[in-house]
Structures are given as structure tokens and as C-alpha cells.
C-alpha positions in Angstrom: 0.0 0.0 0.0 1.6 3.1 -1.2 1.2 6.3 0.8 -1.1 8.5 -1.6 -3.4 5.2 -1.4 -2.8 5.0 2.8 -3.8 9.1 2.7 -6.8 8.8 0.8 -8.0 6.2 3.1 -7.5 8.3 6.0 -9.1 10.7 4.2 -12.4 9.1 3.7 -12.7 7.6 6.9 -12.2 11.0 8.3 -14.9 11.9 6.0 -16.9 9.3 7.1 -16.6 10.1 10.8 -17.2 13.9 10.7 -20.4 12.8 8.0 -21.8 10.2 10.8 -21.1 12.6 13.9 -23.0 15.9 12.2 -25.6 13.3 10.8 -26.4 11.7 14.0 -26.5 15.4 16.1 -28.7 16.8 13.3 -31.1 14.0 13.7 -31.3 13.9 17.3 -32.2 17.3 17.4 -35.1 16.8 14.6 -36.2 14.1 17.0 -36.1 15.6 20.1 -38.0 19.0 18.6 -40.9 17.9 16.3 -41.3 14.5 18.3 -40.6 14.2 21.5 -41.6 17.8 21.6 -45.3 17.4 19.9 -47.5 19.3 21.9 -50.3 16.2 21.6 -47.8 14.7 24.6 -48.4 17.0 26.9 -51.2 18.3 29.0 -53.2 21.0 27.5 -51.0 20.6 24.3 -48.0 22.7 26.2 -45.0 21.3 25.8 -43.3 23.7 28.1 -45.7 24.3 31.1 -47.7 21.2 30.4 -46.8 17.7 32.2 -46.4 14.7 30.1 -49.5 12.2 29.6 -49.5 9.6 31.4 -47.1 7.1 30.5 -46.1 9.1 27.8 -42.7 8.4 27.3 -41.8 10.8 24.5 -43.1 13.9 26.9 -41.4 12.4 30.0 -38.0 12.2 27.9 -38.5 15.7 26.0 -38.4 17.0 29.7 -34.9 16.8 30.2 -34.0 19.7 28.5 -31.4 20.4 25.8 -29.1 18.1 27.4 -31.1 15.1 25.9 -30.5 15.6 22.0 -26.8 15.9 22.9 -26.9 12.7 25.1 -29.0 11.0 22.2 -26.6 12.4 19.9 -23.7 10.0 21.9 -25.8 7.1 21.7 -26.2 7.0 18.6 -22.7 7.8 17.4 -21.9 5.0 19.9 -24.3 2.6 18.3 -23.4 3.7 14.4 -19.8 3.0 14.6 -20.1 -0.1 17.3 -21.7 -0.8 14.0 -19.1 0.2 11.9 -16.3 -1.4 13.9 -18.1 -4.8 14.0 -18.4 -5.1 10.3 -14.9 -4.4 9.9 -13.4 -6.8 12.4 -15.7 -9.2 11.1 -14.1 -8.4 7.3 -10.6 -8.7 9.2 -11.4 -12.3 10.8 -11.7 -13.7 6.6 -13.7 -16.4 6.1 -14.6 -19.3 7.9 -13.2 -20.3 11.5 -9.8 -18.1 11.8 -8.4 -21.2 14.3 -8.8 -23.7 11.6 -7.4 -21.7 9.4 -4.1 -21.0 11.1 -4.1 -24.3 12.2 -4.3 -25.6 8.5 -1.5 -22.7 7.5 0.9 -23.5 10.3 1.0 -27.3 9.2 1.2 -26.1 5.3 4.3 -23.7 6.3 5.5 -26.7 8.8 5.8 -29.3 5.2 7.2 -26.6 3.3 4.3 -26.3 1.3 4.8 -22.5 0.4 2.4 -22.0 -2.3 -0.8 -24.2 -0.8 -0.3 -22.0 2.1 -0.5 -18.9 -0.3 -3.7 -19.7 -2.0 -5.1 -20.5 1.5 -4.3 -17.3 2.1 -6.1 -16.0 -1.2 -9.3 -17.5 -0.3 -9.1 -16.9 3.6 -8.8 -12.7 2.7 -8.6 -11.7 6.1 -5.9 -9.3 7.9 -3.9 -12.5 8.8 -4.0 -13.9 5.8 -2.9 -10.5 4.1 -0.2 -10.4 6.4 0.7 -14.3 6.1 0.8 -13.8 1.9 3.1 -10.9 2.3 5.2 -13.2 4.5 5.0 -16.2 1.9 5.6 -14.3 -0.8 8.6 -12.6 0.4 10.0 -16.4 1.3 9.9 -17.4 -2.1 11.8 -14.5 -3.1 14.4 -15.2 -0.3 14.5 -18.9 -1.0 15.9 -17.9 -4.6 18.1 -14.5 -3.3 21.4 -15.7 -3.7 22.8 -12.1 -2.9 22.0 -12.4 0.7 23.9 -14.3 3.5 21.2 -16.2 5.9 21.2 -13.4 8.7 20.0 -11.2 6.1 17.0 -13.0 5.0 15.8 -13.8 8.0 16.2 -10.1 9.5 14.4 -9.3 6.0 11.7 -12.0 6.8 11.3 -10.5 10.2 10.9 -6.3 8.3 8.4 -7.8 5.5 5.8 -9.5 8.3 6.0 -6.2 10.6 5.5 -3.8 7.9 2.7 -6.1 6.8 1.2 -6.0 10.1 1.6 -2.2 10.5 -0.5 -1.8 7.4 -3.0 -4.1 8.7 -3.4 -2.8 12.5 -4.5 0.4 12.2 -7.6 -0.8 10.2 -8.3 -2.2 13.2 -8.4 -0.1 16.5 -9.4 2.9 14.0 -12.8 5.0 15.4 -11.9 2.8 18.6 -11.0 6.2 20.2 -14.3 7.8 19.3 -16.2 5.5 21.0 -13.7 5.2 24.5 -14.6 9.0 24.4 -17.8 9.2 24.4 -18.0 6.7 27.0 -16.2 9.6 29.1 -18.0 12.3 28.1 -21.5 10.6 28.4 -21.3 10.7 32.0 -20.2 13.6 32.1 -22.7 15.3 29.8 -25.3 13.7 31.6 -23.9 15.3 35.3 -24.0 18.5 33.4 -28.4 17.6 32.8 -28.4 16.7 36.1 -26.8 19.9 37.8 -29.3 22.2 36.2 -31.8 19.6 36.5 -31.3 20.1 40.2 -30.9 24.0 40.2 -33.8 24.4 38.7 -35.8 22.4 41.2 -34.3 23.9 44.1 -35.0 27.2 42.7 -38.4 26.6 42.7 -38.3 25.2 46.5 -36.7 28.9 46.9 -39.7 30.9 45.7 -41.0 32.9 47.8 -45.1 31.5 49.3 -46.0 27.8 48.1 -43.4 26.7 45.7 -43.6 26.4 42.1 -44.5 22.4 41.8 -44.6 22.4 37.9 -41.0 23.9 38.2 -40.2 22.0 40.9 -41.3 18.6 38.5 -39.5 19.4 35.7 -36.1 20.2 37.3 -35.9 17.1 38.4 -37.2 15.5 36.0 -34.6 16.9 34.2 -31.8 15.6 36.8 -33.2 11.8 36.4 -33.7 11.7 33.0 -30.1 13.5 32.1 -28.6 11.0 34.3 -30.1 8.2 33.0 -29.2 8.9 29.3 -25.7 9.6 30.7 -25.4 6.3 32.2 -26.8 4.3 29.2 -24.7 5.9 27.1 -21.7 4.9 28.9 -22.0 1.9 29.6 -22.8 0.4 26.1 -19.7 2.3 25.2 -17.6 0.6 27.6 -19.1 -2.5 26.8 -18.5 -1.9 23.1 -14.8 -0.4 23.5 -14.0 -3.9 25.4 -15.4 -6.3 23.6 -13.9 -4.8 20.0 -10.4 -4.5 21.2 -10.4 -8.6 22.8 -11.0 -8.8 19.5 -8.4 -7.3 17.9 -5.8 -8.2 21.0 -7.2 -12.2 19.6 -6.6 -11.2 16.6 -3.4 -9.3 16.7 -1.9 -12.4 18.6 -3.1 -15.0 15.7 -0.6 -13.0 13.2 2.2 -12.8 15.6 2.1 -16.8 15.7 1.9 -17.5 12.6 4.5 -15.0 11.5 6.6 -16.4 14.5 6.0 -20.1 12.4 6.9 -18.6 9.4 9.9 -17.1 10.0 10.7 -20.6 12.6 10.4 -22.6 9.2 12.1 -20.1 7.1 15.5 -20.2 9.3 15.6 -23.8 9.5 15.2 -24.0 6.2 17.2 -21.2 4.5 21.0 -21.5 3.8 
């Protein structure tokens, strides 16, 4: 992969994340105003001194105040690329079962059988098997270099499977930082709902005579819904951030042994 074709691919997925994070805000806020905020949820068709219907869920949401489109902005940015990521990783794995397959490779590579293990490699199209046919390929070569004392092809075995790798890992964790930081500022966003969730109702506790209870109800409504979203928003990011990179850490250690084969079979083999 050259390095105009590795910038235009950072190019487009930066594309791609700035298109999915406006995207999702945009929406969120569409949602949140002409839904959530449709005066036929509310009492007397007032969605700003009015109280929800009764188990109106859209109305009790909509109460939270303009916290909630950004909170429901995270969530779904979480949720699209969660989406994204899995798809990918999936891609990476290749097809069929990725233990048979570097079972099947290690044993091809073990008998010397250099090219079967290439067109497994063909037909598996996964990041291993990417990085395993830049590896075989580059053996072949090495078998046949007469220019090169055996040090040197093995030190040149070792360069080819990391810079194979190198190209293939960053596929990988990539967006992975978008959603470890929305899983910080989730919480966070949400603590921000609830603080002037919470100053609102004790302002109302403050007024002067009987206090304001529809102000009182929506301030805290405002704190528990704000938290909530918060919360939820969180924790299916940390859930998602963990179980994609085991995934890639699995994955990841699947090309280190069977580049640590190759280049095992390789020096015992080259002179």
C-alpha cells in the first residue's frame, strides 16, 4: 500500500466520521424538537408548562431539557460506529473459523508447502491472511536470493511480516477512540443535565409563598432523566470499547504466531 493510497484512506474515513457525527446530532435534534416535543404529549397541548400524559414516554424524555439531543446524539454515534467497527473486524477475521485456518497454514508452512499455504491465504482474505501472503511471498523471493547471506534473509523476513502488520493494524483499532470518548463524556454530559436539572428544582423550592411544583417537577425530571441517558450511554460504550479491542488483542496475537512459524520454518530452512 503506497502512501497516496494510505492518505486517501485516511481521508475518507475521516470523512466518514465527521459525515456520521454531524448526521447523528442533526437527527437527534429533529427528533427531540418535532417528536418528542409534539404538543399532543403534553397536558393541554403545552410542551413547556404542560406535564407529560400519562405514560407518555416521549413527553417524559422531552423534559430533560437540551441536554437530551446531545446525550442522544452519543448514543447514537456510539451505536453507528459499534456498528461500523463490528463489520470491519468481522471483514478482518476472513472467512470461515480463523483457528482452523491457522491451524491448517501453520501445518502447510511446517511441510514446506509454500504456495498451498499462499492460496489459502487467497481464499481466507482476512488481515492474517494478508499479512501471512506478504510473508510467503517474500519467502519465495528469499528462497531464490542468492545475494544475501542467511542473517539477512531472516532479519528481511522478520521487516516484510512487521510492515505487513503495521498496514493491517491500524484498520483495526481505528474509530476505537471515538467510542472510548464518548464513553467519558457521556457521564459527564449527563452530570452537566443533572446539575441544572437540580438548580432548577431547588430554585423553585426557593420561591418565595408555596413553591412552584410544575417547576419543581421538571427540574428534576430533568436531573433523572439526564442521568439516565448519561449512564446508558456509557456503559454500552464501555461495553462496546472492550469487547472490540479482545477482539483485535485475539486477533493481533493470531498474526504474531503465525509469523513467529513462518519465520521458525524459514531459518531452518534457508541457507
Amino acid at each position: 500500500m503506497s502512501n497516496k493510497q494510505k492518505s486517501e484512506g485516511s481521508g475518507i474515513g475521516a470523512f466518514f466520521a465527521a459525515t456520521v457525527i454531524l448526521s447523528s446530532i442533526v437527527v437527534c435534534v429533529l427528533v427531540y424538537m418535532f417528536i418528542m416535543g409534539n404538543p399532543n404529549n403534553f397536558e393541554g397541548g403545552d410542551p413547556v408548562l404542560g406535564h407529560p400524559l400519562p405514560g407518555n414516554t416521549l413527553g417524559i424524555v422531552y423534559k430533560g431539557g437540551f441536554i437530551v439531543p446531545i446525550l442522544m446524539s452519543i448514543v447514537v454515534i456510539i451505536i453507528a460506529f459499534s456498528l461500523e467497527r463490528f463489520l470491519t473486524i468481522s471483514k478482518a477475521k476472513g472467512r470461515g473459523r480463523l483457528n482452523v485456518f491457522v491451524r491448517n497454514l501453520q501445518n502447510m508452512i511446517s511441510n514446506n508447502q509454500i504456495e498451498a499455504a499462499s492460496k489459502e491465504c487467497d481464499k481466507q482474505k482476512g488481515s492474517l491472511a494478508n499479512v501471512m501472503k506478504a510473508g510467503l511471498d517474500r519467502f519465495h523471493h528469499l528462497q531464490n536470493d542468492s545475494t544475501m547471506d542467511k542473517e539477512q534473509k531472516i532479519v528481511a523476513m522478520q521487516k516484510e511480516l512487521e510492515e505487513a502488520t503495521s498496514l493491517e493494524l491500524p484498520m483495526l483499532s481505528k474509530n476505537l477512540v471515538i467510542i472510548s470518548t464518548c464513553a467519558s463524556i457521556s457521564t459527564l454530559v449527563g452530570l452537566i443535565g443533572t446539575v441544572l436539572g437540580m438548580i432548577k428544582a431547588f430554585s423553585a423550592l426557593a420561591q418565595a409563598g408555596a413553591p412552584d411544583a410544575v417547576a419543581l417537577a421538571n427540574g428534576i425530571s430533568e436531573a433523572l432523566i439526564n442521568t439516565a441517558l448519561g449512564i446508558t450511554g456509557s456503559t454500552i460504550a464501555i461495553i462496546m470499547y472492550n469487547y472490540f479491542t479482545t477482539q483485535i488483542d485475539q486477533l493481533t496475537y493470531k498474526i504474531d504466531e503465525s509469523g513467529y512459524s513462518l519465520v521458525s520454518t524459514f531459518e531452518s530452512q534457508v541457507k
